[in-house]
C-alpha positions as a Markdown table, in Angstrom:
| # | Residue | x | y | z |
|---|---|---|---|---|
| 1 | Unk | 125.9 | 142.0 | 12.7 |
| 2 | Unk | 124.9 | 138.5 | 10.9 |
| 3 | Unk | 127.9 | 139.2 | 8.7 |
| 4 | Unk | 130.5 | 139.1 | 12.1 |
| 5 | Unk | 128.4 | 136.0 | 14.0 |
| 6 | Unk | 128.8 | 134.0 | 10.2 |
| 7 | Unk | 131.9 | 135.3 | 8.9 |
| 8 | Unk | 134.5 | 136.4 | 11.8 |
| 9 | Unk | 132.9 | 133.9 | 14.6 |
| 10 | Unk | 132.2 | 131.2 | 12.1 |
| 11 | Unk | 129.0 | 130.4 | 13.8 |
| 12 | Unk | 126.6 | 128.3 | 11.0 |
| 13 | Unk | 123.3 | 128.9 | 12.4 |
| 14 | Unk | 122.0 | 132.1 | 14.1 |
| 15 | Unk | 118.7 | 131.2 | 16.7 |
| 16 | Unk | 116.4 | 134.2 | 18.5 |
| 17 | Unk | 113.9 | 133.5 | 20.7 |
| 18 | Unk | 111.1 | 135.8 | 20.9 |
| 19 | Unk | 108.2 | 136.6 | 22.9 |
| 20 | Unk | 105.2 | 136.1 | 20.1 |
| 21 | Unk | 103.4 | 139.0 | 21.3 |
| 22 | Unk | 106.7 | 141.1 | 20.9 |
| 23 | Unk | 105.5 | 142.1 | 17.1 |
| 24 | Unk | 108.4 | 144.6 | 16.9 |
| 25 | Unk | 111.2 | 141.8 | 17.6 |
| 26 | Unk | 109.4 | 139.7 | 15.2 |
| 27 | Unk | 109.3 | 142.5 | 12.3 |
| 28 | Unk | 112.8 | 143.0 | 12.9 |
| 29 | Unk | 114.2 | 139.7 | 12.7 |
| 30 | Unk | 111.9 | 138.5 | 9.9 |
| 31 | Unk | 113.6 | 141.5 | 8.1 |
| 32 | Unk | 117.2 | 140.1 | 8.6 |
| 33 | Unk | 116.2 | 137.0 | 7.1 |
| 34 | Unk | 115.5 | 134.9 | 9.9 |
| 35 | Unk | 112.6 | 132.3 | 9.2 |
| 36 | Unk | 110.2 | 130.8 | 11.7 |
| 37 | Unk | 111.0 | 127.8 | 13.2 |
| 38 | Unk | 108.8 | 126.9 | 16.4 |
| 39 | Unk | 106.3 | 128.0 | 18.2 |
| 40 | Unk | 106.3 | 126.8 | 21.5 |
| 41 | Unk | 103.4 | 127.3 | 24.1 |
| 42 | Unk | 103.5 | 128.3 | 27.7 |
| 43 | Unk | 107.6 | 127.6 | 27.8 |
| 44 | Unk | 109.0 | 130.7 | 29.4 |
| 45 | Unk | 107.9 | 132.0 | 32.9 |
| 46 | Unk | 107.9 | 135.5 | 33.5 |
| 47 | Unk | 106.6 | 138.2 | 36.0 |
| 48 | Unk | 104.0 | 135.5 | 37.0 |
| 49 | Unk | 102.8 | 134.4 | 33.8 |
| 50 | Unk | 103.8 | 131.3 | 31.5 |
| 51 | Unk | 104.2 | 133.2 | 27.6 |
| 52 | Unk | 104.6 | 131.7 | 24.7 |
| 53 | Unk | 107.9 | 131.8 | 22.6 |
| 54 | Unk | 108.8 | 131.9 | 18.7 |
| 55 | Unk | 112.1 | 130.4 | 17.5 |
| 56 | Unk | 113.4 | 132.1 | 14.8 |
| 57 | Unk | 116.7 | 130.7 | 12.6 |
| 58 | Unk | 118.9 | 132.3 | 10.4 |
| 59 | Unk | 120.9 | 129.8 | 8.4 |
| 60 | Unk | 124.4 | 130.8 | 6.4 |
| 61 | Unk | 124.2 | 130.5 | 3.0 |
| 62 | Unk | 127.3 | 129.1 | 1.2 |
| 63 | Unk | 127.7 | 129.5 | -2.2 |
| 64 | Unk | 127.7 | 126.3 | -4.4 |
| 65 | Unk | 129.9 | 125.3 | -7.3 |
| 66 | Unk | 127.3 | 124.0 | -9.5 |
């Protein structure tokens, strides 16, 4: 999926947002290569509660000529 969003779309940077209590989302984009970028606290509101919220960026790589 990283490969269409960098190579067909010709996006340069790839961002999720995750709830940092959502370990499973975490796992799974720390997998693909993503790397922690923020943490931000109380930022989202939801069912009645402020959570908190972990940015995660995935960066393309180009390859260089040196």
């Amino acid at each position: 999926m990283t490969n269409f969003f960098f190579n067909d779309l010709g996006l340069h940077s790839i961002e999720a947002n995750a709830d940092v209590k959502n370990i499973a989302t975490i796992k799974l984009v720390e997998k693909c290569g993503f790397k922690k970028e923020a943490h931000f606290k109380e930022n989202f509101f939801f069912d009645g509660t402020f959570l908190d919220s972990a940015i995660y960026c995935l960066v393309k790589q180009y390859e260089t000529m040196f």
